[in-house]
C-alpha positions in Angstrom: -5.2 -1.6 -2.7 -8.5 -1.4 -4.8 -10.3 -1.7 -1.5 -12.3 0.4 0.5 -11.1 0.3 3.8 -13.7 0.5 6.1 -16.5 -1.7 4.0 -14.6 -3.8 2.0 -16.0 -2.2 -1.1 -14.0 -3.7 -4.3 -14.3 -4.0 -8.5 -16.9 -6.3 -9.3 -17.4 -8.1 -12.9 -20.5 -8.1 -15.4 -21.3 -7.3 -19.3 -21.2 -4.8 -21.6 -24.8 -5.4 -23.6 -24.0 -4.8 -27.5 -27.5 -3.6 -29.7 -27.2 -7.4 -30.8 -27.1 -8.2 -26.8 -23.8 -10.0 -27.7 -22.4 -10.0 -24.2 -18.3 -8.7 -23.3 -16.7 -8.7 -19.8 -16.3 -5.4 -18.1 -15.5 -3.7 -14.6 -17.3 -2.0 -12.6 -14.8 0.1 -10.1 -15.5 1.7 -6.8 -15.0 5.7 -6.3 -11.6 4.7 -3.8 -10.2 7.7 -2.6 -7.0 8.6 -0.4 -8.0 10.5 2.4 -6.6 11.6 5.6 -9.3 10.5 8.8 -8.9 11.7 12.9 -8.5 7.7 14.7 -8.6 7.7 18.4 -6.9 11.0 18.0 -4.3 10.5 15.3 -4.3 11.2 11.6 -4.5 8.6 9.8 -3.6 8.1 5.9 -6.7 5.6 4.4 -8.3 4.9 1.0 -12.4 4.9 1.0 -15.2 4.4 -1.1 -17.1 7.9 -2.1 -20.0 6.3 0.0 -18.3 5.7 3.3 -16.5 9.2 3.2 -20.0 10.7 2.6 -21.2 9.2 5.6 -18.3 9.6 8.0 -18.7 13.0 7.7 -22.5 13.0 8.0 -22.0 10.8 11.7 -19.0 13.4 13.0 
């Protein structure tokens, strides 16, 4: 579900950097959003990435 469905876009892992630089996991998430997209002329329910949605509507 936490995936962008047209680039594959997903959480991805690094640090948290403490003033002492002691280092602790974190998350970074995508902006995943449920939108509704025209596909060979049908709606279409889909969750996307801020990025992508940007850009399909830029190309159409």
């Amino acid at each position: 579900m936490a995936k962008c469905a047209h680039c594959g876009k997903s959480t991805t892992f690094g640090h948290n950097r403490s003033f002492s630089l002691r280092a602790t996991n974190r998350s970074f998430k995508p902006n995943l959003q449920k939108v509704t997209v025209m596909e060979e002329g049908r709606k279409v329910k889909k969750v996307l990435c801020a990025k992508c949605i940007r850009t399909m509507t830029k190309t159409a």
